[in-house]
GUPALO-39124 format. One record per residue: residue in one letter; x, z, y of N, C-alpha, C in turn. Coordinates in steps of 0.001 Angstrom, whole numbers, plus 500000, padded with zeros to 6 digits. Layout:
N
AXZYXZYXZY/...
% end
This chain:
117
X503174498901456068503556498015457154504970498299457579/X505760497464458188507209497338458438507211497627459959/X507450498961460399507313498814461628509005499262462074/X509729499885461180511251499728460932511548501308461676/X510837502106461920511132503366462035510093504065461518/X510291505524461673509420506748461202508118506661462030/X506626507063461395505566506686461849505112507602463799/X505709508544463479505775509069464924506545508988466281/X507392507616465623508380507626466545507451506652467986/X506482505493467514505938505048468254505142505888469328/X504452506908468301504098507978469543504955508449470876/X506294508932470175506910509888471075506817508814472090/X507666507566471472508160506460473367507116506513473744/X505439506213473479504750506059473956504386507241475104/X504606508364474626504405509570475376505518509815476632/X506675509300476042507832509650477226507417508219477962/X507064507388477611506748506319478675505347507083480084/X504652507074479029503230507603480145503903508245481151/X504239509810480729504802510722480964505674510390482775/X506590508907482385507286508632483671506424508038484500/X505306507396484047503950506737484567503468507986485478/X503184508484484875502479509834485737503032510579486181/X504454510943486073505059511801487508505865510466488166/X505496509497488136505737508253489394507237507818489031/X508162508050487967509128507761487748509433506359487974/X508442505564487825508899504090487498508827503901489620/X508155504590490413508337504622491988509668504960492060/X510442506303491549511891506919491695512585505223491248/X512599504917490460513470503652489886513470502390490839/X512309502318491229512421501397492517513197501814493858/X512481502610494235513095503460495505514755503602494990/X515200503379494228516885503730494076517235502278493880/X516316501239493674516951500014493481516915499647494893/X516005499830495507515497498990496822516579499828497835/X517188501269497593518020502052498571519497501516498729/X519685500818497303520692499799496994520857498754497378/X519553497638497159519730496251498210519121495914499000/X518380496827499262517487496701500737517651497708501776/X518074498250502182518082499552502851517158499486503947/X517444498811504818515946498507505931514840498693505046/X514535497658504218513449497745503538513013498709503277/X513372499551502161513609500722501836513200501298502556/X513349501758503948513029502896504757511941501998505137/X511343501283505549510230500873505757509211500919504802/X509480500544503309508629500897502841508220502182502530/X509104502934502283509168504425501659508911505527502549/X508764505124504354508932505364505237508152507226504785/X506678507265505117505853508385504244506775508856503282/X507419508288502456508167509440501112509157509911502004/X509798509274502930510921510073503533510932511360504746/X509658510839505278509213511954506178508815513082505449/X508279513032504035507772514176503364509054514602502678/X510037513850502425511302514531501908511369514542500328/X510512513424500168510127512984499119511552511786498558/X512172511909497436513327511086496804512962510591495667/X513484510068495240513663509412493727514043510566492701/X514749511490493031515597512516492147514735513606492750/X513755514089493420512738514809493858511278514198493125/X511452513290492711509604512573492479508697512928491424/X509553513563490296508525514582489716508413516171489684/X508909516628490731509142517991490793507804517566491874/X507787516768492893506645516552493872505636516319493329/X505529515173492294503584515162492014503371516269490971/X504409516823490354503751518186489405503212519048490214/X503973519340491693503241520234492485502086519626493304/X501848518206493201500358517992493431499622517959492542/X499599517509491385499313517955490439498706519790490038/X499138520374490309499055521602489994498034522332491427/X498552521763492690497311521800493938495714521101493627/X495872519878492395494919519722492247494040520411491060/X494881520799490534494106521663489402493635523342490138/X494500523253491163493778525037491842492561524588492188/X492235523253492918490935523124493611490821521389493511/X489881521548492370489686520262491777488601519581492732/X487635520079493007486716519406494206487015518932495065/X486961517688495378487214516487496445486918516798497580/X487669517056498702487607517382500281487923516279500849/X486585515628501562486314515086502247487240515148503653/X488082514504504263488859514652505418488570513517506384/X488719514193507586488093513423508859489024512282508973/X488848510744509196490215510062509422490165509890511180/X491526509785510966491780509944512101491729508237513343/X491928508544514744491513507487515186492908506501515258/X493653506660515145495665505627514815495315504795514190/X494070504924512886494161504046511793493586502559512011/X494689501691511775494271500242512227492985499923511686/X492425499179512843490867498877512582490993497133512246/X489879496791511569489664495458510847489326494794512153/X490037493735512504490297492546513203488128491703513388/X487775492659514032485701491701514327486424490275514439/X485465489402514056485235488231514041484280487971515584/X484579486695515898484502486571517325482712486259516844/X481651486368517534480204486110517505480221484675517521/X479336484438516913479242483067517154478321482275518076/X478825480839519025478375481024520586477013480168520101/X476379480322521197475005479425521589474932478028521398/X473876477086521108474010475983521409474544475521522856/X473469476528523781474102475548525076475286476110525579/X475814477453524653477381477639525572478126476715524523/X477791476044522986479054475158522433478673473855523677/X477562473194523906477372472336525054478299472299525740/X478123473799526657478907473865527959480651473572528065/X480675474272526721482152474587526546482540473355526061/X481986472181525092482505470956524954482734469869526343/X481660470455527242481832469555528676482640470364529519/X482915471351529057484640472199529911485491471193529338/X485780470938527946487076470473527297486850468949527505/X486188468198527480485990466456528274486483467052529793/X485509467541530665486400467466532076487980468010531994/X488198468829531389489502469104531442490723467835531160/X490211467109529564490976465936529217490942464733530060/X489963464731531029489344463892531694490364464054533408/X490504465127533342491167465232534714493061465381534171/X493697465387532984494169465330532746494908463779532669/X493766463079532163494109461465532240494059461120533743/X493536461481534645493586461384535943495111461534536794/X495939462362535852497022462419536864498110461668536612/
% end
């Protein structure tokens, strides 16, 4: 087959590709594009990477060392969340026959005294 290079070469890119996949490289490449034409943005989105001191030119020295925290203690710790975290928007109950009643003869008297003036 004609694949126009040496048979391992597909490996290697394939490996140096993952490789930036998994220490978040292709995040570093954004975060330096977005620091460029977005800068608000940028700090808004990245807001968490910047408080942790987390960079683009820092981003795989950081997940190797999570990485490596997760291999000391691979078992999943359960953590309490905390109460800051925005809660899902309840849906209003849905009303009674005789309060939709009531409330349709609120909105006639209302239009009703409206045409009145």
């Amino acid at each position: 087959g004609g694949g126009g290079g040496p048979a391992g070469e597909k490996d290697q890119i394939d490996s140096e590709l993952l490789r930036k996949y998994i220490f978040a490289g292709h995040v570093g490449e954004y975060m330096e594009v977005m620091e460029e034409d977005d800068e608000e943005g940028y700090k808004t989105m990245f807001a968490k990477y910047l408080e942790a001191d987390v960079t683009a030119e820092n981003m795989e020295e950081t997940w190797e060392a999570v990485y490596e925290k997760i291999r000391a203690a691979p078992a999943q710790v359960i953590t309490k969340k905390t109460k800051d975290q925005k809660r899902k928007s309840k849906k209003a109950s849905k009303l009674s026959a005789p309060q939709r009643q009531d409330r349709v003869a609120q909105k006639i008297a209302s239009h009703l005294a409206k045409l009145d003036q």
